[in-house]
C-alpha positions, 0 to 999 in steps of 0.5 A, a space after each residue: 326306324 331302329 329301336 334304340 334297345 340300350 336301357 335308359 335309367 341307371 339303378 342304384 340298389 339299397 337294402 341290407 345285405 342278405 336281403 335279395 340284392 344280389 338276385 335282383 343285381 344278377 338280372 340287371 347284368 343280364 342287360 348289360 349295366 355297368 357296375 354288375 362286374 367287379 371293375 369299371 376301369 379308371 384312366 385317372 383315378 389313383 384312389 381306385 385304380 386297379 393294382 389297389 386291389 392287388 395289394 394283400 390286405 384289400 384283396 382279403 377284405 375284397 375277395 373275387 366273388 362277383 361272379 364265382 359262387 360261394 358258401 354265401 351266394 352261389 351266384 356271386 355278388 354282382 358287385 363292384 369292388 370299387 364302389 364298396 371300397 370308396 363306401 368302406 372308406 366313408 363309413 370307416 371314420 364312423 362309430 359302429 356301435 361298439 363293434 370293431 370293424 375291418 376293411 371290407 366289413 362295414 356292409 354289415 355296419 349299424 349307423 343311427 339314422 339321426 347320422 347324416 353320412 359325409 363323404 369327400 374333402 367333409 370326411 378327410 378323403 377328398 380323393 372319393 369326389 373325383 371317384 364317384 365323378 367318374 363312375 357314374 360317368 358310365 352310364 347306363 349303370 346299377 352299383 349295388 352295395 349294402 352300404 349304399 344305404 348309408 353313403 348315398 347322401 354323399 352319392 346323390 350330388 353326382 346323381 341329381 342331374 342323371 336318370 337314376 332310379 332307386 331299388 329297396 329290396 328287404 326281406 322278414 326281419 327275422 330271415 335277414 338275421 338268420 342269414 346275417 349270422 350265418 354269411 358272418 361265420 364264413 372266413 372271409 367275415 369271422 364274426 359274431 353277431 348277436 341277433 339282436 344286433 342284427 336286428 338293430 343293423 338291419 333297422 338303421 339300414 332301412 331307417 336311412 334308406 327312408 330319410 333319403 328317398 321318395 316314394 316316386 323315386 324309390 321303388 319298394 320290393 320285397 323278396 318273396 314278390 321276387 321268388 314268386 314274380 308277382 312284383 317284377 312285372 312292376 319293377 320292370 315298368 318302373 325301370 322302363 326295361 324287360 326283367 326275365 323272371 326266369 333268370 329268378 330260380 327259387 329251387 336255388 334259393 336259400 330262404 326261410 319264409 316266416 310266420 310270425 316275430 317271436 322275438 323281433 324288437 317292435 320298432 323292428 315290426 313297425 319298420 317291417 309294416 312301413 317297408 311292407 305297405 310300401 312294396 304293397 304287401 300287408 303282412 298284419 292281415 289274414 294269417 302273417 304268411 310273410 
């Protein structure tokens, strides 16, 4: 009898940006999902059909960094380009904190948790039903896109009667500031974020990806159990697949492994520790090696 190989379950990948969802998107293309590319390509979608994305300002806010390298990610995004616009769209009619945000930039958004995200005919732009209708047609997927973690309540009607399951990769608060301040400095993002605020970002990010999942359906990891493979036998089994750690270069990484939390807000440490026990790594024992 021959073994049917194609994978099963379709992934959705949640985390902030700058927290390693890129890497783990990297070795899901390498089995072939749809999403991991920049285009899923619609017959009948005006709302993300391709020549959208020929038009200048969404060419700027979208640039082609799905497989080309750059100064942020030298494997490039994994991304597809239509799943973050449908997102920008959702979150473009939300109040961001005081910072002014354009098209492309709201992977970076700070949403309150207590804001549950609408989408569709509830946020003024029935056109995303049929979108996302579509999308999740082309199975076996794994879209990955920070703002997931805030529209995935809108995502999930289209999901409940799939096989999906959901991936939660974070890294220390303070390594994921770092790098939120400097992939902003680059041209395509041009902005100036405090710490603090990234800090409040990277907490309301987790704090809605904890309101909409479950432990049975959401699988926890950290990064560093990616960079020293100690979590990806786990995940493979979760995701019913075969994940080649090799595809994983740590020498290619940029990363800071930090020891402590100088000046991380305590909720910020208290959300650290929960995502922590979750992914089974308890970094307020021993000597706070992560």
């Amino acid at each position: 009898m021959t073994q049917h190989k194609q994978p099963v379950k379709n992934i959705i990948i949640l985390g902030c940006g700058r927290s390693g969802t890129t890497l783990l998107a990297s070795m899901f293309h390498k089995k072939n999902y749809t999403g991991t590319s920049m285009f899923v390509d619609p017959t009948h979608c005006p709302l993300i059909k391709k020549d959208i994305f020929n038009q200048p300002e969404v060419m700027t806010a979208f640039p082609d960094y799905s497989f080309e390298g750059y100064d942020g990610n030298s494997r490039g995004n994994f991304e597809c380009k239509q799943v973050n616009y449908i997102n920008e769209l959702i979150l473009s009619v939300y109040d961001n904190n005081g910072y002014s945000l354009s098209l492309g930039q709201r992977w970076i958004a700070s949403i309150d948790s207590s804001i549950k995200i609408k989408g569709g005919s509830q946020s003024g732009f029935p056109e995303i039903d049929e979108a996302i209708t579509f999308l999740v047609q082309h199975e076996p997927f794994c879209y990955k896109d920070p703002r997931l973690s805030y529209t995935l309540p809108v995502w999930q009607p289209y999901l409940d009667s799939l096989d999906v399951i959901y991936i939660c990769v974070f890294r220390h608060p303070q390594a994921t500031a770092k790098s939120l301040q400097r992939e902003c400095q680059l041209p395509h993002m041009n902005i100036s974020l405090t710490k603090s605020r990234c800090f409040e970002l990277w907490h309301n990010i987790y704090a809605h990806i904890l309101n909409n999942t479950s432990q049975k359906n959401c699988f926890f990891i950290h990064f560093d159990q990616i960079l020293d493979y100690s979590g990806l036998s786990k995940l493979s089994k979760f995701c019913g697949i075969s994940l080649d750690k090799y595809l994983v270069k740590p020498d290619e990484v940029r990363h800071n492994h930090y020891r402590g939390f100088d000046d991380t807000p305590e909720h910020v440490i208290s959300m650290y520790e929960t995502l922590c026990d979750r992914a089974y790594q308890y970094p307020f024992q021993g000597d706070k090696t992560v």
